[in-house]
C-alpha positions as MATLAB code, in Angstrom:
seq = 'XXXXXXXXXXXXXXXXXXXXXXXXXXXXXXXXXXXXXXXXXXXXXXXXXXXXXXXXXXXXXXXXXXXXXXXXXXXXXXXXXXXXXXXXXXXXXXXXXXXXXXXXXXXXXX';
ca = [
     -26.056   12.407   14.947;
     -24.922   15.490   12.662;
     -23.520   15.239    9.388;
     -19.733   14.640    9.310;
     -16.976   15.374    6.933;
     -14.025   13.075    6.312;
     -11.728   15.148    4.375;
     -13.796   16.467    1.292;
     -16.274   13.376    1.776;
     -19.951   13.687    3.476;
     -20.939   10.577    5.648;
     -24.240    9.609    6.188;
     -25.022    9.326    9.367;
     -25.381    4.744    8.308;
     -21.586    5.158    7.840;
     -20.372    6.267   11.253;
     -20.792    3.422   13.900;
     -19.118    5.334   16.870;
     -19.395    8.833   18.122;
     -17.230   10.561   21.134;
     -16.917   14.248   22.059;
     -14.355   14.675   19.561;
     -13.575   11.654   17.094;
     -15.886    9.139   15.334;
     -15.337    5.981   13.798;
     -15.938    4.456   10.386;
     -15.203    1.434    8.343;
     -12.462    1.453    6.587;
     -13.271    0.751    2.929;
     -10.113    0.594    1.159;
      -7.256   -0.185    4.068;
      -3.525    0.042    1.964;
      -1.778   -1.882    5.194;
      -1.776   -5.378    4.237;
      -2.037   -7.266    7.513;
       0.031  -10.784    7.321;
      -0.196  -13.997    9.869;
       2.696  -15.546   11.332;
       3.783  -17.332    8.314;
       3.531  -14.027    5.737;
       0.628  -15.301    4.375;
      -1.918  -12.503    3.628;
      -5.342  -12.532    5.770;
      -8.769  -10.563    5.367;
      -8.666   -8.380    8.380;
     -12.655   -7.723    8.614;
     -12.391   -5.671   11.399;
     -10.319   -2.427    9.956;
     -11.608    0.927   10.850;
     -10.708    4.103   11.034;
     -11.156    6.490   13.856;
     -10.807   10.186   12.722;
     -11.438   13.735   14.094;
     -14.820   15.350   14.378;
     -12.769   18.562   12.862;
     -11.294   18.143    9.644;
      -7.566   19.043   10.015;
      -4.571   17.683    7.546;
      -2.114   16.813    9.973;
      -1.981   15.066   13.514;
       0.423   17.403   14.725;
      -2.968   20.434   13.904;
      -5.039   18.355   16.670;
      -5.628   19.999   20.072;
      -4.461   17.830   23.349;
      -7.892   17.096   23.805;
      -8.596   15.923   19.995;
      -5.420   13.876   20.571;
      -6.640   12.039   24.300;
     -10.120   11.593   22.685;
      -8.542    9.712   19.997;
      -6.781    7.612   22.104;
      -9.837    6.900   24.278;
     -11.902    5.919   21.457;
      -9.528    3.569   19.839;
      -9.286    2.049   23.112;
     -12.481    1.368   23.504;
     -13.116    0.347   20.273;
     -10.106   -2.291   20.414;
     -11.267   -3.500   23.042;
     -14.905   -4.009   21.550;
     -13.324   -5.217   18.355;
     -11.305   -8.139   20.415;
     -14.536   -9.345   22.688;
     -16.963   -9.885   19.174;
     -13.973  -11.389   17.152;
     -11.245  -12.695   18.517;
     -10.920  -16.243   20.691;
      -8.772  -16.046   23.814;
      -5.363  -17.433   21.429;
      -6.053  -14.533   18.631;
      -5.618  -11.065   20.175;
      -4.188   -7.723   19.027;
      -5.251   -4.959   17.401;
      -2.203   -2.995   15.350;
      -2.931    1.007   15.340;
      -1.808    3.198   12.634;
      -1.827    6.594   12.124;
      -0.854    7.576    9.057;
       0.060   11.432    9.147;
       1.072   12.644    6.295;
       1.368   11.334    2.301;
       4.940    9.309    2.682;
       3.049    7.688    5.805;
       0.178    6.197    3.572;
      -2.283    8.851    4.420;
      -4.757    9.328    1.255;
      -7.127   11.666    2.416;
      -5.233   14.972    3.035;
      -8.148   17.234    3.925;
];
């Protein structure tokens, strides 16, 4: 795997647990979107990650089509991984973000 770049940060290659043509994936380590249950009560959501670009860019709209459908793909798949290892048959979702842009939450600009 070859070093990546998330914004101004270097990952080591222990940090990055997926890898497509165009996007990998990391753990999130400090998710702003506080995920509530049914009854507003906050919940740890163990499974937040973040699936970014291979090519640093700081905006969505910058991406290429095909930057944009490997995205997709990859949080696909990786929903649908996330659902089989943690969720029972009564407890699944997954709620996708993408936060483009500073008013939008997005922290790491490029």
């Amino acid at each position: 795997m070859p070093p990546f770049k998330f914004g101004n940060f270097s990952l080591s290659e222990s940090e990055v647990f997926y890898e497509s043509s165009y996007s990998i994936g990391l753990v999130n380590l400090k998710p702003i979107v506080p995920i509530l249950n049914a009854h507003s009560v906050f919940i740890l959501f163990f499974t937040d990650v973040l699936i970014v670009p291979k090519r640093v860019v700081p905006r969505y709209s910058l991406l290429t089509v095909q930057e944009v459908t490997d995205l997709s793909e990859s949080a696909k798949l990786i929903s649908e991984v996330i659902e089989d290892e943690y969720c029972d048959a009564s407890n699944k979702g997954c709620v996708w973000l993408i936060q483009d842009g500073k008013e939008a939450g997005q922290t790491i600009m490029d």
